[in-house]
N, CA, C and O atoms as a printed pandas DataFrame, in Angstrom:
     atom_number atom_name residue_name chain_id  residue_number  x_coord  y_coord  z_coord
0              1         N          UNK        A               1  124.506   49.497  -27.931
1              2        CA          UNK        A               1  123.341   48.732  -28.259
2              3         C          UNK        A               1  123.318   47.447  -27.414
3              4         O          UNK        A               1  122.202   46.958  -27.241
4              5         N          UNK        A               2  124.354   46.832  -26.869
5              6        CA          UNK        A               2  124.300   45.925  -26.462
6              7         C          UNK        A               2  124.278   45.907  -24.963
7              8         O          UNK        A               2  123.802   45.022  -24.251
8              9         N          UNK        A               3  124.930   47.141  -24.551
9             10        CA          UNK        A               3  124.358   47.054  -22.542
10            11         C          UNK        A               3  122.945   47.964  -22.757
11            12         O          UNK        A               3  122.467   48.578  -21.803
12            13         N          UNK        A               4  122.267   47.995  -24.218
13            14        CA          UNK        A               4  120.442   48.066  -23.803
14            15         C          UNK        A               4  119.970   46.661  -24.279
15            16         O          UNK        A               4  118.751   46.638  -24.456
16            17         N          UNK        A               5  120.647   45.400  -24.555
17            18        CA          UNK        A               5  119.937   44.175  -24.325
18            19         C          UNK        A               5  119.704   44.183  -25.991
19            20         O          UNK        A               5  118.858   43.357  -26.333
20            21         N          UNK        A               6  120.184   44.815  -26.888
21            22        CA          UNK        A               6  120.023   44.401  -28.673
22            23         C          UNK        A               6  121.422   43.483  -28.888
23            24         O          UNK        A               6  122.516   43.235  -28.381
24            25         N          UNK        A               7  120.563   43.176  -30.004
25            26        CA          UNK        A               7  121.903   41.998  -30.448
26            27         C          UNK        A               7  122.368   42.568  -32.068
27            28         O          UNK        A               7  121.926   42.139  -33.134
28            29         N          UNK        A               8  123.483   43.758  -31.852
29            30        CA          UNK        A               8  123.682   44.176  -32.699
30            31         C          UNK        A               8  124.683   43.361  -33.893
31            32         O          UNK        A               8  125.408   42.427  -33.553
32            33         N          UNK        A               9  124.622   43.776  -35.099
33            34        CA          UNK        A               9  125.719   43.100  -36.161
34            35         C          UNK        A               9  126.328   44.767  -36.505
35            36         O          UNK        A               9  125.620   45.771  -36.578
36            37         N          UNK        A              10  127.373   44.722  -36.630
37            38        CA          UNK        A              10  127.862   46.172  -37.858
38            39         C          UNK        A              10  128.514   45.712  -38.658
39            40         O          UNK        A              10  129.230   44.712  -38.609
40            41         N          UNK        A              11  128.303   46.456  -39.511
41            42        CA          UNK        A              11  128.861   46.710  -41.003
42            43         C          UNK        A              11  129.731   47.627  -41.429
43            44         O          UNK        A              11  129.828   48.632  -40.725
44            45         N          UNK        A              12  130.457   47.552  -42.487
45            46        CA          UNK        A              12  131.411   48.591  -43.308
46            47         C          UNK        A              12  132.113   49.350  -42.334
47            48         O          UNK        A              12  132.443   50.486  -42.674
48            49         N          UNK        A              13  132.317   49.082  -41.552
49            50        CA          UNK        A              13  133.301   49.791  -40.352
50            51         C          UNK        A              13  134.952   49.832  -41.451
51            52         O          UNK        A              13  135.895   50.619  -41.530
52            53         N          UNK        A              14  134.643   48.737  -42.026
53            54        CA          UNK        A              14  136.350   48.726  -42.434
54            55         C          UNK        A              14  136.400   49.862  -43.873
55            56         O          UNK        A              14  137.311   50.666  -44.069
56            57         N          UNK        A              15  135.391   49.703  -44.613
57            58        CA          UNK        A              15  135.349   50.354  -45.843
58            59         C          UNK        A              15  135.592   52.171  -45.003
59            60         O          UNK        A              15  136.356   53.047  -45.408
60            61         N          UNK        A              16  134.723   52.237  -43.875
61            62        CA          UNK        A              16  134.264   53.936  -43.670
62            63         C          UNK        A              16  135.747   53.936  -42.934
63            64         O          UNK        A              16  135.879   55.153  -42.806
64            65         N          UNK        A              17  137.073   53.304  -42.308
65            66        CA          UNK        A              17  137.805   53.926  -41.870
66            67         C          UNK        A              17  138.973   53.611  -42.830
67            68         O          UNK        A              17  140.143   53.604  -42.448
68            69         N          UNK        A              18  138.543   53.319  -44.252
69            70        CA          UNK        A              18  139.582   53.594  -45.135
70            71         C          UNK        A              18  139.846   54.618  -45.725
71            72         O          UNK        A              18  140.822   54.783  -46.457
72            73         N          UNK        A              19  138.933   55.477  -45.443
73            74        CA          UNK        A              19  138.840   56.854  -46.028
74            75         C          UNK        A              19  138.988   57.633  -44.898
75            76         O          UNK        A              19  137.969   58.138  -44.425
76            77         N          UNK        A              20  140.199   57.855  -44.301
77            78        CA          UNK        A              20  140.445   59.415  -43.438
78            79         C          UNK        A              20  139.483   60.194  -43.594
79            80         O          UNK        A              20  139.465   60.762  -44.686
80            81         N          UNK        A              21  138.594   60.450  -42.827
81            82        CA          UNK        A              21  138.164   62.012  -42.724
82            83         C          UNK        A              21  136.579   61.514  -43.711
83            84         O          UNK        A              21  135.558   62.202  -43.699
84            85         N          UNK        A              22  136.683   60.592  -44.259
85            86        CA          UNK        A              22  135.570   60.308  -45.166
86            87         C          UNK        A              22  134.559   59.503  -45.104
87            88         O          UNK        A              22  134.039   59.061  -46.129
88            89         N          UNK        A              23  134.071   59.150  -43.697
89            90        CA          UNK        A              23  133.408   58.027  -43.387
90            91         C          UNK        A              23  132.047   58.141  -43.945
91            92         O          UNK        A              23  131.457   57.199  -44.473
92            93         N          UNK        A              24  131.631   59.183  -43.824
93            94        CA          UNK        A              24  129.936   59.497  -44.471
94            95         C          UNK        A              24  130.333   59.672  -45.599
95            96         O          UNK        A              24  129.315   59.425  -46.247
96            97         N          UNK        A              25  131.334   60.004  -46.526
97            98        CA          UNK        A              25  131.245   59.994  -47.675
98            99         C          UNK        A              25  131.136   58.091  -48.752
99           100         O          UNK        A              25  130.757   57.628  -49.828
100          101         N          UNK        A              26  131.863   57.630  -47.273
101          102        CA          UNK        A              26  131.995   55.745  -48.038
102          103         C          UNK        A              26  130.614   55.013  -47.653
103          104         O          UNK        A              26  130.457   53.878  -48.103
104          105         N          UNK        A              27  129.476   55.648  -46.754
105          106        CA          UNK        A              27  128.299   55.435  -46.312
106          107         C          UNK        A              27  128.301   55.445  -44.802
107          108         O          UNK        A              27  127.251   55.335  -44.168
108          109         N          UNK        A              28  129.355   55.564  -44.287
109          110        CA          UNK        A              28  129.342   55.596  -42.880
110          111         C          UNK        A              28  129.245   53.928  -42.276
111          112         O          UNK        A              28  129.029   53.054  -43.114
112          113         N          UNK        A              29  129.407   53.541  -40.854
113          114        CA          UNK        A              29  129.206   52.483  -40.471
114          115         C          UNK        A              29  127.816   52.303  -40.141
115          116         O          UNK        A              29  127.164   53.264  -39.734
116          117         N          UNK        A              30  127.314   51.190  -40.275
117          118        CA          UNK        A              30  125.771   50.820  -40.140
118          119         C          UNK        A              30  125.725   49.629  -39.533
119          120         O          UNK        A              30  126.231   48.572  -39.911
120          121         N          UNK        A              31  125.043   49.869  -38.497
121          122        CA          UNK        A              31  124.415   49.053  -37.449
122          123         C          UNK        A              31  123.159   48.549  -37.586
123          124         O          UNK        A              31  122.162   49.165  -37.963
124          125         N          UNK        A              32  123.265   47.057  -37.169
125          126        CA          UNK        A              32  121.888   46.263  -37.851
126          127         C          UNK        A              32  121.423   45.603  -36.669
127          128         O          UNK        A              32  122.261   45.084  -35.932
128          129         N          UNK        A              33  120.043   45.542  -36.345
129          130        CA          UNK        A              33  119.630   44.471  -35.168
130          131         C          UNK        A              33  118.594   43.794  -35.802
131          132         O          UNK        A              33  118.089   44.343  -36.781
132          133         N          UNK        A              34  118.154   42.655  -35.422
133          134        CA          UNK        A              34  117.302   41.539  -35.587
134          135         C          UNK        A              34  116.054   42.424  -36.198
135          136         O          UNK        A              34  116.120   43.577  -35.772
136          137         N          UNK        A              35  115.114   42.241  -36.938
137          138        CA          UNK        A              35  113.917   42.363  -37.219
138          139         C          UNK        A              35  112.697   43.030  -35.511
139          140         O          UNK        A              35  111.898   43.925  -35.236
140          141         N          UNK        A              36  113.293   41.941  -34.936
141          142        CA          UNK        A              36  112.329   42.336  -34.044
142          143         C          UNK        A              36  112.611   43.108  -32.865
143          144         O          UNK        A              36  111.921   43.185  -31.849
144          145         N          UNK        A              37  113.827   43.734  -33.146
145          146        CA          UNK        A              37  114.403   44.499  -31.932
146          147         C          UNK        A              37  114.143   45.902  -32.799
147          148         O          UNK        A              37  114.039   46.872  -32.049
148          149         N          UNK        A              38  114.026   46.191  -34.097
149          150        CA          UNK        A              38  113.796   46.942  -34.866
150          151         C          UNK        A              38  113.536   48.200  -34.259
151          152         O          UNK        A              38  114.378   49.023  -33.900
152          153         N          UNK        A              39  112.033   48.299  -34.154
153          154        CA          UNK        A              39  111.221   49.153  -33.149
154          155         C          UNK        A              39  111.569   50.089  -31.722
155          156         O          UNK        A              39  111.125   51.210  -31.476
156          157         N          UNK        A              40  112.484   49.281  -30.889
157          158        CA          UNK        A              40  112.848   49.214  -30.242
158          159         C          UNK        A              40  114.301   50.100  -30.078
159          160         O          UNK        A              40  114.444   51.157  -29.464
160          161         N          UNK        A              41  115.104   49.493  -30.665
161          162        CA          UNK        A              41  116.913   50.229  -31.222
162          163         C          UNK        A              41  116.377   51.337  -32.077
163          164         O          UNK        A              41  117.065   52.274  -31.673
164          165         N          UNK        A              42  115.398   51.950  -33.223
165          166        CA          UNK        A              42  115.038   53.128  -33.774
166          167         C          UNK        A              42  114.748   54.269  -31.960
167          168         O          UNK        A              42  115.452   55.205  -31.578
168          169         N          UNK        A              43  113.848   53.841  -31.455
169          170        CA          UNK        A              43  113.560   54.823  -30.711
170          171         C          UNK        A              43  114.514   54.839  -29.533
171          172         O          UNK        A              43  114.418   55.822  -28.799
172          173         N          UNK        A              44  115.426   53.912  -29.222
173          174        CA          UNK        A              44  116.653   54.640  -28.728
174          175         C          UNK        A              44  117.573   55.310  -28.892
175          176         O          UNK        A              44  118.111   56.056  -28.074
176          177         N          UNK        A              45  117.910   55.070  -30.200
177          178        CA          UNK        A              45  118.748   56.379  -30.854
178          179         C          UNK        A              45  118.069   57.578  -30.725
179          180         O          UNK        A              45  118.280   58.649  -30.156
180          181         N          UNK        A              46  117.173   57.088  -31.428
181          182        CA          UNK        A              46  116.051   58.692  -31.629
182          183         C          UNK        A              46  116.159   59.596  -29.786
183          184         O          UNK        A              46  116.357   60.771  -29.478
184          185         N          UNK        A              47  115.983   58.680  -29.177
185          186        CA          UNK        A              47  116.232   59.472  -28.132
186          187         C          UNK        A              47  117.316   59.791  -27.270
187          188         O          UNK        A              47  117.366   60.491  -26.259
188          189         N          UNK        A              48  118.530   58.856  -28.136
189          190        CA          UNK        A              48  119.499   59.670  -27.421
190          191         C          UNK        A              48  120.165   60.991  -28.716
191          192         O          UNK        A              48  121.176   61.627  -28.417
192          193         N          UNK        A              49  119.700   61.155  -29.608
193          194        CA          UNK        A              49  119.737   62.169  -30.466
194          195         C          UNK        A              49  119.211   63.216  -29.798
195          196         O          UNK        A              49  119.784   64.302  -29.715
196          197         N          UNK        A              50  117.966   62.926  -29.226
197          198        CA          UNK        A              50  116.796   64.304  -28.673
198          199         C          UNK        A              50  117.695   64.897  -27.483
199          200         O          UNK        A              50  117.701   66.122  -27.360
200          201         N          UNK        A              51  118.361   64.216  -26.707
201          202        CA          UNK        A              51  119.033   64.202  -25.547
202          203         C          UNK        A              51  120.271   64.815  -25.728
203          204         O          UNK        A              51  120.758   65.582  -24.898
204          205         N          UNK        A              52  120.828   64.488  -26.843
205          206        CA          UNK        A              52  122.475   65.080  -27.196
206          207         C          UNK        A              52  121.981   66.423  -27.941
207          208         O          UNK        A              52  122.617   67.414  -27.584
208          209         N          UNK        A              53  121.093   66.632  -28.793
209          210        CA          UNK        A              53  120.356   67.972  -28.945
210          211         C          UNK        A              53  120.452   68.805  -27.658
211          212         O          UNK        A              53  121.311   69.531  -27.157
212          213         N          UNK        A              54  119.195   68.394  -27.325
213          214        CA          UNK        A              54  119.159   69.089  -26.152
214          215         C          UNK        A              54  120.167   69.569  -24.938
215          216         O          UNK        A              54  119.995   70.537  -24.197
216          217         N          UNK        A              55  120.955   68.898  -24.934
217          218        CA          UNK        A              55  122.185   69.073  -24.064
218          219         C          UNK        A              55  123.164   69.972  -24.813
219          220         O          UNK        A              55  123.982   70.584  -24.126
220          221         N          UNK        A              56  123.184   70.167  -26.481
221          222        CA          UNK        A              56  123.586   71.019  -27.149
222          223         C          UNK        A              56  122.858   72.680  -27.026
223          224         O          UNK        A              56  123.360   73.784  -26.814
224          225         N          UNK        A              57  121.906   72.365  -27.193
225          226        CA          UNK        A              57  121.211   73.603  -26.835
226          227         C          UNK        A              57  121.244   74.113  -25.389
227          228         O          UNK        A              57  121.201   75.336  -25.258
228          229         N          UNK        A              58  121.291   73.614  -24.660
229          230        CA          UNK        A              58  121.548   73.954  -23.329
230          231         C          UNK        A              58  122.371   74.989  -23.185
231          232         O          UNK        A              58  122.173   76.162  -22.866
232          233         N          UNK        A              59  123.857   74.043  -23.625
233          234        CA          UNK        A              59  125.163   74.863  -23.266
234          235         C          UNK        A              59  125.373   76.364  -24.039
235          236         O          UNK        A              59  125.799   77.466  -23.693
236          237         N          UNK        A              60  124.846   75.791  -25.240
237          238        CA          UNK        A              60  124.661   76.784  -26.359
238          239         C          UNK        A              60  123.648   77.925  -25.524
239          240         O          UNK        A              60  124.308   78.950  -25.699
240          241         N          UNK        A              61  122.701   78.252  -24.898
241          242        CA          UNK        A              61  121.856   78.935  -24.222
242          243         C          UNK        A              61  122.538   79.563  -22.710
243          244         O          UNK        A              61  122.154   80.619  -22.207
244          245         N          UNK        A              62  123.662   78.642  -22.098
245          246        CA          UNK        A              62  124.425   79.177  -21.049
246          247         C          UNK        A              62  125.865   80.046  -21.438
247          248         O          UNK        A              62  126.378   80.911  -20.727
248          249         N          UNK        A              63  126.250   79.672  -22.470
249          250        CA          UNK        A              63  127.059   80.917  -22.708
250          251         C          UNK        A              63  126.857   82.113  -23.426
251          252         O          UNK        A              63  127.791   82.527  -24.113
252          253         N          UNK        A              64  125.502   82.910  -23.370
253          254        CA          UNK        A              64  125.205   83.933  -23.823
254          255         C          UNK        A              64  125.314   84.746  -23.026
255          256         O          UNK        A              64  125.047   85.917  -23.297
C-alpha cells in the first residue's frame, strides 16, 4: 500500500498471529487508510485480486 502512495495503519496483526494456523478465525489482519484514500486502496486490491484470479485460472487452463 505504501509504494502505491497510501498511508496505511494495520491492525490486529498481533492478535491474528497468536493463533497458529488461525488468523481468519481471530479476524485476520486489517488494513486501514485515511478516509480519503478510501476509494482509491478498495479498487487496488480489487484489482490485484482480478489479476491473481486470473493468473490462477490461467495456469489452471495450461495444465490440461
Amino acid at each position: 500500500m505504501e509504494a502505491a502512495g497510501f498511508h496505511p495503519s494495520v491492525t490486529d496483526e498481533i492478535a491474528s498471529m497468536s493463533m497458529e494456523g488461525y488468523s481468519m478465525a481471530t479476524g485476520g489482519i486489517r488494513i486501514k487508510v485515511p478516509e480519503t484514500e478510501k476509494d482509491a486502496a478498495r479498487g487496488l486490491v480489487e484489482s490485484l485480486l482480478n489479476e491473481e484470479s486470473s493468473d490462477t485460472n490461467e495456469a489452471s487452463l495450461s495444465q490440461e
